[in-house]
N, C-alpha and C positions, 0 to 999 in steps of 0.2 A: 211816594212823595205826597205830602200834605199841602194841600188847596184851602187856602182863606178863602170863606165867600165876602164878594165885599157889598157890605152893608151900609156904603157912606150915604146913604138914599133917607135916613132916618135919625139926623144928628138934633144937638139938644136944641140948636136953636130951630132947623124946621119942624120938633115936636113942638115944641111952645108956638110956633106959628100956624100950625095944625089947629090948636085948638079955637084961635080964633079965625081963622076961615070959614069951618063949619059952619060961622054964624053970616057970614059975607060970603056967599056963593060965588062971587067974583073973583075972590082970591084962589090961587092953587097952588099947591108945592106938591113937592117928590113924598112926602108920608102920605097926605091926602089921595093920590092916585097909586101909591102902593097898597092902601087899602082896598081900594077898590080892586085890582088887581088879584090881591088876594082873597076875598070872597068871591073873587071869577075861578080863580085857580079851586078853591075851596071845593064849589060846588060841580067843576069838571072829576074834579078828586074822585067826590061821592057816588058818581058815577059808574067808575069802575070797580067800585065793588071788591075793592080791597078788603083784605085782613089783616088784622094784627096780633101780637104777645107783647106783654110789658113781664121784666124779668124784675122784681125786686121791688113788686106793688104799696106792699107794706113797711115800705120806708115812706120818707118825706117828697122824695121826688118823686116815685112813681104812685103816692097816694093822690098827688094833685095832677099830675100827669093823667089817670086813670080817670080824674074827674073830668079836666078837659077833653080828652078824647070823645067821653061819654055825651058831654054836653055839646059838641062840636059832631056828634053822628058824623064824622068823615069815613069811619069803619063799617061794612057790613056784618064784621063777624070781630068780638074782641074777647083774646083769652089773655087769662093770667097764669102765671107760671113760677110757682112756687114750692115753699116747704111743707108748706099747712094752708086751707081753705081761710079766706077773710070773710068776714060777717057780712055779705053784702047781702043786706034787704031792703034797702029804699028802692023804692019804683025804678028809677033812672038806671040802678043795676044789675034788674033781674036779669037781662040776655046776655049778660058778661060769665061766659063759660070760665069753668078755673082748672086746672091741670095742678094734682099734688105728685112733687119728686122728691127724690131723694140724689142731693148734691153731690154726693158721695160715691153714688154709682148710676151716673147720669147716663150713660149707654144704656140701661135697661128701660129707661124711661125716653128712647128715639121718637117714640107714634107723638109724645105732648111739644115736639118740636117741629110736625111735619104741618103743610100745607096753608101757610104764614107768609102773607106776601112782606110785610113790614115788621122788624122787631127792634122794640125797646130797653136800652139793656140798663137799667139805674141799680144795680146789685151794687152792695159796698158797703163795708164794715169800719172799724178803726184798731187800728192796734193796743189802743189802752181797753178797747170790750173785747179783743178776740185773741191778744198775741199778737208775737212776729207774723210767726208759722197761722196760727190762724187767720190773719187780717190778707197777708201773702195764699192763703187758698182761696178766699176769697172772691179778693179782688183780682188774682188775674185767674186761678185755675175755674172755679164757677164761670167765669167769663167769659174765660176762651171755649173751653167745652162744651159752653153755650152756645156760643156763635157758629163752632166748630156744627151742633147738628142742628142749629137752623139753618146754615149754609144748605145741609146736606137734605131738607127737609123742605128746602122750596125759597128761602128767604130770599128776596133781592135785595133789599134795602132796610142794612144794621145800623142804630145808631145806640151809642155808645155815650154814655154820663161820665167823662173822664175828668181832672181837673188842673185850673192854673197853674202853670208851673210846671206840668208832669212833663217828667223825661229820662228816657230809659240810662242815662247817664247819671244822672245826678247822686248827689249825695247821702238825701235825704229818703229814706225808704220810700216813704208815704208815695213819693214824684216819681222815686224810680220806678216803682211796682205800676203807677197810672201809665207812663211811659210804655214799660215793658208791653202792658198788655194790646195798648192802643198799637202798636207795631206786629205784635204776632194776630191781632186781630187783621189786621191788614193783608198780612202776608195770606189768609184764605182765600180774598180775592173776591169779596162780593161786587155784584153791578153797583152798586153803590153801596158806598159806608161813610156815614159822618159821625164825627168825634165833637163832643160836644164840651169846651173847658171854662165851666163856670167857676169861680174867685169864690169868696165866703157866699154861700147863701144865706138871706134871711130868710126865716120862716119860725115857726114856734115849734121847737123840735118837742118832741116827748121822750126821747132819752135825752141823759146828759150827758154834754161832750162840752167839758172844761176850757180847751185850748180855743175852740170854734166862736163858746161864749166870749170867752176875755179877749179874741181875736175882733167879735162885734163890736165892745166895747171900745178898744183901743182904734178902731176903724170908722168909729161914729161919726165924730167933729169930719176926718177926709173925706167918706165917704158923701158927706153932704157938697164939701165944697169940688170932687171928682166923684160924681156916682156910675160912673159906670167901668171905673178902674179897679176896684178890689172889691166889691161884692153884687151882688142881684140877686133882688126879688125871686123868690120858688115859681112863682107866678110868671114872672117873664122870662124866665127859662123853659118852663114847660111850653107856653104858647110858642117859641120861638122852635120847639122842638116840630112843632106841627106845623106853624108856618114853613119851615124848610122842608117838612115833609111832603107840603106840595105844590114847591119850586122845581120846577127843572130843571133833573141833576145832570149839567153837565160836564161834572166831573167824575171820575170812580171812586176820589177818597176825598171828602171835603172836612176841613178843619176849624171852627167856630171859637174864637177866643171871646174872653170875657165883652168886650166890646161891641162883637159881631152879635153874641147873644141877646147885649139889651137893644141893636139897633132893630134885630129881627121881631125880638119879644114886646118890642112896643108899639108897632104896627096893630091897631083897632084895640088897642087898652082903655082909653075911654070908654067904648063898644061894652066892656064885661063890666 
């Protein structure tokens, strides 16, 4: 059964009151001291000397993902987990170890899943670059067979890039397949797993994806007058992946919808 975390601690009007506080030390609200909160939580984090894997680096999510993490040192040890090695040579990511597999026959490659206290899963293609059958291997078989041997490799805590809408019901492939997966991920039964279902993201993608554009477009004018109903910042999706990540889970499956994500993700944004 899926768990809302609830995030009402970080609504539009105490952000816009947030920011003038900081200037009046007098004043306080519930963003202001959830901040604070979480660079308490932040630095117990760094502590313990966790590790992680991000699966699907060299997409959009887990490119900016990869940064914050890095920038955020909440990791002792951060590996990637991919097709092919990414170019990383800037300073910030020399100590980021990389693991190359092969999707196809991901049992051979068990050892680049083992001994990963936290993993990130933003893998995901679309059906007009991959196919039915391609976009459906994907999204749920890479995913689950992923999860399936980090389970088996030490992981306590999976979280999973799923999106708006998805449901193993639905009509609509794209929802059904998001759906499907997020429940047979479930069914492995980590100490923790959160699902994470961000709406359109912005972000300046480098491939093209037709529907996502015109879906921006057509989203502009609402999205201004409701922002935190049908799309969010790449940016405040990823920090919110990491703010949750060191909240205490007291739940074994938590569920993050669009809402939860920008309440979370916007905790210390002024800050970056």
């Amino acid at each position: 059964m899926y768990v809302t975390r609830c995030c009402c601690f970080a609504s539009e009007f105490l952000c816009n009151l947030c920011c003038f506080a900081r200037c009046n030390p007098s004043l306080s609200c519930a963003h202001c001291r959830m901040e604070k909160d979480i660079e308490a939580l932040r630095e117990d984090y760094r502590k313990m000397n966790k590790s992680c894997f991000i699966l699907g680096a060299s997409g959009e999510t887990g490119k900016e993902l990869l940064k914050e993490i890095v920038a955020s040192k909440l990791f002792s040890r951060v590996t990637l987990i991919g097709r092919r090695r990414l170019p990383l040579e800037e300073e910030p990511y020399k100590e980021v170890a990389q693991e190359v597999v092969d999707f196809e026959k991901l049992e051979e490659f068990s050892a680049a899943f083992q001994g990963h206290d936290v993993g990130f899963c933003c893998l995901g293609t679309t059906k007009a670059k991959a196919g039915e059958a391609g976009f459906i291997r994907v999204d749920h078989d890479y995913v689950l067979k992923s999860a399936e041997l980090a389970k088996a490799g030490g992981c306590t805590h999976f979280n999973l890039e799923s999106s708006k809408g998805a449901d193993k019901s639905s009509s609509f492939l794209y929802l059904r397949v998001k759906g499907q997966v997020e429940a047979d991920v479930e069914e492995l039964g980590f100490e923790r797993y959160t699902i994470f279902r961000p709406a359109v993201l912005l972000c300046d993608r480098r491939e093209s994806r037709p529907t996502e554009w015109l879906a921006k477009k057509m989203l502009s004018p609402i999205s201004y007058m409701f922002p935190t109903a049908y799309s969010v910042p790449m940016a405040t999706l990823v920090r919110a992946m990491l703010h949750n990540a060191v909240l205490p889970g007291d739940k074994k499956v938590e569920l993050l919808e669009n809402k939860e994500i920008h309440a979370l993700g916007k905790v210390g944004e002024a800050k970056k």
